[in-house]
C-alpha positions in Angstrom: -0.2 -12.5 31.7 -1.5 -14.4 28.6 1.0 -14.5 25.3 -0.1 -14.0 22.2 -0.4 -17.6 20.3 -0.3 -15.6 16.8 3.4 -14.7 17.8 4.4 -18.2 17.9 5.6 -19.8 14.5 5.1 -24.2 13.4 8.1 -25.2 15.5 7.4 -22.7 18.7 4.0 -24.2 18.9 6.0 -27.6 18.4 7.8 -27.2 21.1 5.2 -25.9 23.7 3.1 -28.8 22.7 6.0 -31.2 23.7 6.4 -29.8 26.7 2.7 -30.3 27.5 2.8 -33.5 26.3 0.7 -33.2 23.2 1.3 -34.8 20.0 3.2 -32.3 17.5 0.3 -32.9 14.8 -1.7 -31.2 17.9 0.5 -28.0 17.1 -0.4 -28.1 13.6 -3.8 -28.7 13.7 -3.7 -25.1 16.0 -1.4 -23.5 14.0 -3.8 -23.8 10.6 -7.2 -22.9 12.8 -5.1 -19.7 13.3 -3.4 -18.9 10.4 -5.2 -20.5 7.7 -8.7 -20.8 8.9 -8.0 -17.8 10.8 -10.2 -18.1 13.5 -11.2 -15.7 16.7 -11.4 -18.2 19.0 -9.6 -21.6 21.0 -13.9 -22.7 21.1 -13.8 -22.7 17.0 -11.1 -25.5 16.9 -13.6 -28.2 16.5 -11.2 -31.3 15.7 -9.3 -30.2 19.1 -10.3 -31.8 22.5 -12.4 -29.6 25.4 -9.4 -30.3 27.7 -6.6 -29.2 25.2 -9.1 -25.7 24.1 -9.7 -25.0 27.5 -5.9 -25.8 28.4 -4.8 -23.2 25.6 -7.6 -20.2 26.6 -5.8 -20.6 30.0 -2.2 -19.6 28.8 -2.6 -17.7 25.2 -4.9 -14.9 23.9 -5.7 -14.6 20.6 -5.3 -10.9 19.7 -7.6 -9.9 17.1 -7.5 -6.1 16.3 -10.2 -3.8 16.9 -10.7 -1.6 13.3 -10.7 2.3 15.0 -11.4 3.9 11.2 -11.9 2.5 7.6 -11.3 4.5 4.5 -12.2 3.2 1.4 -11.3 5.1 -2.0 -13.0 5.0 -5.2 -10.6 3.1 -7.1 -11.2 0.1 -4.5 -7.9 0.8 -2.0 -8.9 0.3 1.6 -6.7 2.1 4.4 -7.3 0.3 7.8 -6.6 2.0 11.1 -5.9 -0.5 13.6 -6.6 -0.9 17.7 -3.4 -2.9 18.6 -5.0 -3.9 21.4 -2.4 -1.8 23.9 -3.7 1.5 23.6 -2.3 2.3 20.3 -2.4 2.2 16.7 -1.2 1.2 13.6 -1.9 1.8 9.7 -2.1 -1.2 7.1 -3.4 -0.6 3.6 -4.8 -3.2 1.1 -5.2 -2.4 -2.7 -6.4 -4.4 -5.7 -4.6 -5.5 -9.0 -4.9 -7.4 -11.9 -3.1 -10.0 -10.4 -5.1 -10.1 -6.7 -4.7 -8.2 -3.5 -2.0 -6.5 -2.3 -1.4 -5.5 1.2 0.6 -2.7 3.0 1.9 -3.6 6.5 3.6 -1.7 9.2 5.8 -3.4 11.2 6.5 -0.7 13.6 4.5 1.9 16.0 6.0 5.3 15.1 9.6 5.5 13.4 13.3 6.5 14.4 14.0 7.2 10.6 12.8 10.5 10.4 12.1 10.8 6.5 11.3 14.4 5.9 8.7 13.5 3.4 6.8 10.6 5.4 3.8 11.3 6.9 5.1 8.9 9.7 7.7 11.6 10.8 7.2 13.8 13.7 4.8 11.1 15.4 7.2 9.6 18.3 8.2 5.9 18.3 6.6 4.0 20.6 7.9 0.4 20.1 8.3 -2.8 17.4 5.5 -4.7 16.4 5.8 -8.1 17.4 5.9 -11.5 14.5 2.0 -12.0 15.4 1.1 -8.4 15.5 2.6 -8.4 11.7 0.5 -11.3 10.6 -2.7 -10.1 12.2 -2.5 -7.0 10.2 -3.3 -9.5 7.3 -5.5 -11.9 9.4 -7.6 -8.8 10.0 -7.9 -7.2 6.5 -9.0 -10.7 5.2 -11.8 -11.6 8.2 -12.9 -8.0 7.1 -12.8 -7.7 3.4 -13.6 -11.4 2.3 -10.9 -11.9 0.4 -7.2 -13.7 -0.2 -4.5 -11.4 0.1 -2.0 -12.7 -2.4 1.0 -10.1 -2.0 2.6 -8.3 1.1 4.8 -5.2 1.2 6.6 -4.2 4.5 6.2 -0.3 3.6 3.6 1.1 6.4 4.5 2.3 9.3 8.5 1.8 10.9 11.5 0.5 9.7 11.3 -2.9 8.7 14.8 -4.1 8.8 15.3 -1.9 12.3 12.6 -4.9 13.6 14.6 -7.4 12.4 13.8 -10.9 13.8 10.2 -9.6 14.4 9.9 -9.2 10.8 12.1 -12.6 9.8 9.6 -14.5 11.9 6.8 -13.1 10.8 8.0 -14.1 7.4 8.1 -17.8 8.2 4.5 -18.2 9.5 3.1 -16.2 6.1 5.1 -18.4 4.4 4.4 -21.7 5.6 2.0 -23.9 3.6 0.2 -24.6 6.4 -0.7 -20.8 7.9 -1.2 -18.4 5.3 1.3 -20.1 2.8 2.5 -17.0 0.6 5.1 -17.4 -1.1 9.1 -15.7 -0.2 8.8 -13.9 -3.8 5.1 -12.5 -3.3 7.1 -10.2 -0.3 8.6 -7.3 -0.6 10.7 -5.5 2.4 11.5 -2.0 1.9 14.3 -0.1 4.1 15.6 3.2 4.1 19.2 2.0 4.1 20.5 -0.2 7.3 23.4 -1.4 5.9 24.4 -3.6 8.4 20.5 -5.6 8.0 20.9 -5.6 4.2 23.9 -8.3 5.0 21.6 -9.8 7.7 19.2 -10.3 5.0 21.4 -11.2 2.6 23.0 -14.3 4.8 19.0 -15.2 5.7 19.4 -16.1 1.7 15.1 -14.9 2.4 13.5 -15.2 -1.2 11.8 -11.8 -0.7 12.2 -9.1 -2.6 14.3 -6.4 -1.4 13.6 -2.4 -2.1 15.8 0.1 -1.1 14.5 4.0 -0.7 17.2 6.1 -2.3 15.6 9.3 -3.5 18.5 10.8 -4.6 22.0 9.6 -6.1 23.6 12.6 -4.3 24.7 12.4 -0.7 23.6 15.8 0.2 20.3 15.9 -1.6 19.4 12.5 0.1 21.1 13.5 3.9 18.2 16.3 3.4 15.9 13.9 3.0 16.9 11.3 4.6 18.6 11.4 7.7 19.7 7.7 8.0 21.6 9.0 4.7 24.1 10.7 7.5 24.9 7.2 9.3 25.3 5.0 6.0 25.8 7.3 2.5 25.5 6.3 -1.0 28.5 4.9 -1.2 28.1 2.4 1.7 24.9 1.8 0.5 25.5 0.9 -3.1 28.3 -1.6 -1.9 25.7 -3.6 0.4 23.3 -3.9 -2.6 26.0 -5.1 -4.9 27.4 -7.7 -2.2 23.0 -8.6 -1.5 23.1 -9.4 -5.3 26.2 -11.4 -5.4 25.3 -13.3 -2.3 21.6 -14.2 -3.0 21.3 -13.7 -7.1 18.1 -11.7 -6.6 17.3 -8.2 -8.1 16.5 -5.2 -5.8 14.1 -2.1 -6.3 14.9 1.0 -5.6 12.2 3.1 -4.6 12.6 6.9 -6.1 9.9 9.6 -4.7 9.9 12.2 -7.1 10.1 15.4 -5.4 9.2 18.8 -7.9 12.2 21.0 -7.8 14.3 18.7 -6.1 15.4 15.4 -7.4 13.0 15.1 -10.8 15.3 17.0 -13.1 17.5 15.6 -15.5 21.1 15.9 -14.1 19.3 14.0 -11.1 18.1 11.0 -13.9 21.9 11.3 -15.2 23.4 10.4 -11.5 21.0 7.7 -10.9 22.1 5.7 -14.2 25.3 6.3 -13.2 25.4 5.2 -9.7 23.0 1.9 -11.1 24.6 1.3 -14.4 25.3 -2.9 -14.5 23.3 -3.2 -11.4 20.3 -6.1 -10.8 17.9 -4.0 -10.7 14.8 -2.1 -11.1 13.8 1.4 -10.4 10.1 2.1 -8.9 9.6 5.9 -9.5 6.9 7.4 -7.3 5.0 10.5 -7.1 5.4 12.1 -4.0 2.6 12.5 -1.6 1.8 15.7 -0.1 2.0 15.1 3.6 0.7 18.2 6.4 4.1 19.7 7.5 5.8 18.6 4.5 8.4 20.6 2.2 7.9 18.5 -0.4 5.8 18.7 -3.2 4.9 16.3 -6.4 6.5 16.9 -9.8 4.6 17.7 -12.5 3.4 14.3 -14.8 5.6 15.6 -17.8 8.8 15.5 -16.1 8.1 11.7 -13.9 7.3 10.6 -17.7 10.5 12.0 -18.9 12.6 10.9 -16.0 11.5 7.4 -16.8 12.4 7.8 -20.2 15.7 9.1 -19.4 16.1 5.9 -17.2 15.0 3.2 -19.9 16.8 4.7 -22.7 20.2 4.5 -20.9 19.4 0.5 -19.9 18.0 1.2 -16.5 14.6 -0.5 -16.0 11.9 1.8 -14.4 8.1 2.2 -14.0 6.2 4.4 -12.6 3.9 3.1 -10.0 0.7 3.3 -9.7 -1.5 6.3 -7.4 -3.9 4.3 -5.1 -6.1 5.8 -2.6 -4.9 9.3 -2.8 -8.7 10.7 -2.1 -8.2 8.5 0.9 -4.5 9.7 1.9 -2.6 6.1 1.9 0.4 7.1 2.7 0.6 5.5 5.7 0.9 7.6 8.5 -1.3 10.3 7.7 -4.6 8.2 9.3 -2.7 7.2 12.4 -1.3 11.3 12.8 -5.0 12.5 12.8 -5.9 10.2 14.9 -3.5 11.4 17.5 -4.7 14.4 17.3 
């Protein structure tokens, strides 16, 4: 069975090319067809030999996904639903800023997290996305779209930090001048809470930004939630981030879904300055997203403005961010859960 050449980062292709015989400029010549020039084919790779192209096509493919479904909304966001080429599929969104495209990726099919207001929840896990699936998601949106994606967020579909070395790997070939050569601090990883990866990362001493999903600065509100919450509380939790911004210097983002009747009132703004007081940090505050299913329901505009308030006034940084493609449902998830159907 043929492997998948995206999967394979600089030194991988290094080494197989050594082993073949072939000069390690060889590898990087291949490497920046793929990842830079991002090709579809070995036959594009005009400055490479017949022999060597031929000798490639015989032991890699190179996945390129199918698009199943596009959605585009009228302020511009694009949600892609992707054919991963086994059967099933995956969500990736890209939306535009000021400062240039931003794009969403999953970097898992289905999720073990069970977040009661995702849209991925109730859709069974089916298995990790691998380093190249990750980076195609990109490769894809830009042979698509026509443009340079300039930002990536690990927040689609899965876990990122429960696909560890997947996602670390596919890191190093977005970041290396020579593939698609973004930058450590244009990446942001968002996890629910995996204590034990939040260390991982932290000794990776990676230069992306982390974002945590609290939700809630009380245990049982965010168990409720949250069901990762019951493995590794608040508490536990708090304690990694502090230790991530002693070890590394780098300030997290906490991600805070504003729920209406739940966690948007003020004794929950009080808590969350408490449990973040001192801390390197920022807080994201989101409006919640309606999913099918869901108990959870977005707060009103006047209280996410006053929680914010509450937040800056008492020295905690927070912004509200931004609603893209809500005529189109971005959340991720929601595309790939009709498409089941």
């Amino acid at each position: 069975m043929k492997k998948n050449i995206k999967d394979y980062n600089l030194e991988d292709l290094k080494e197989y090319f050594k082993q073949i015989d072939e000069k390690p400029f060889r590898a990087e010549q291949v490497f920046k067809w793929i990842f830079s020039e991002n090709v579809t084919s070995f036959s594009e790779m005009t400055n490479i030999s017949l022999e060597l192209r031929e000798k490639l096509d015989n032991e890699f493919n190179i996945n390129n996904f199918n698009i199943i479904k596009k959605l585009e909304s009228k302020d511009g966001t694009k949600k892609y639903l992707f054919d991963v080429l086994d059967g099933n599929a995956i969500e990736t969104v890209l939306m535009e800023y000021k400062h240039g495209f931003s794009i969403c990726v999953s970097s898992q099919i289905g999720c073990k997290m069970g977040c009661k207001f995702c849209a991925s929840t109730g859709i069974p896990f089916v298995r990790n996305l691998s380093a190249g699936e990750i980076v195609e998601q990109i490769l894809a949106v830009q042979r698509d779209s026509k443009i340079k994606v300039s930002n990536i967020v690990f927040m689609g579909i899965g876990e990122p930090l429960d696909n560890f070395e997947n996602v670390m790997k596919s890191i190093e070939i977005i970041n290396n001048p020579k593939g698609l050569n973004i930058g450590a601090r244009h990446i942001s990883i968002s996890t629910s809470g995996l204590v034990p990866r939040i260390y991982d990362l932290a000794n990776r001493n990676s230069q992306s930004t982390l974002s945590i999903s609290l939700h809630s600065a009380d245990n049982i509100k965010r168990s409720e939630m949250m069901p990762v919450n019951n493995t590794y509380n608040i508490e536990e939790l708090i304690k990694a981030c502090k230790d991530y911004i002693k070890i590394t210097n780098r300030r997290i983002s906490f991600e805070y879904a504003l729920a209406k009747d739940n966690n948007d009132n003020l004794d929950d703004a009080k808590k969350l300055v408490k449990l973040l007081k001192g801390m390197l940090c920022h807080v994201n505050l989101i409006p919640i997203n309606k999913i099918e299913s869901g108990k959870y329901s977005k707060s009103t505009n006047e209280n996410i403005i006053k929680f914010r308030d509450y937040l800056n006034d008492n020295g905690i940084v927070a912004t509200i961010r931004r609603e893209l493609g809500s005529d189109i449902d971005a959340a991720c998830g929601q595309l790939r859960r009709q498409n089941l159907k």
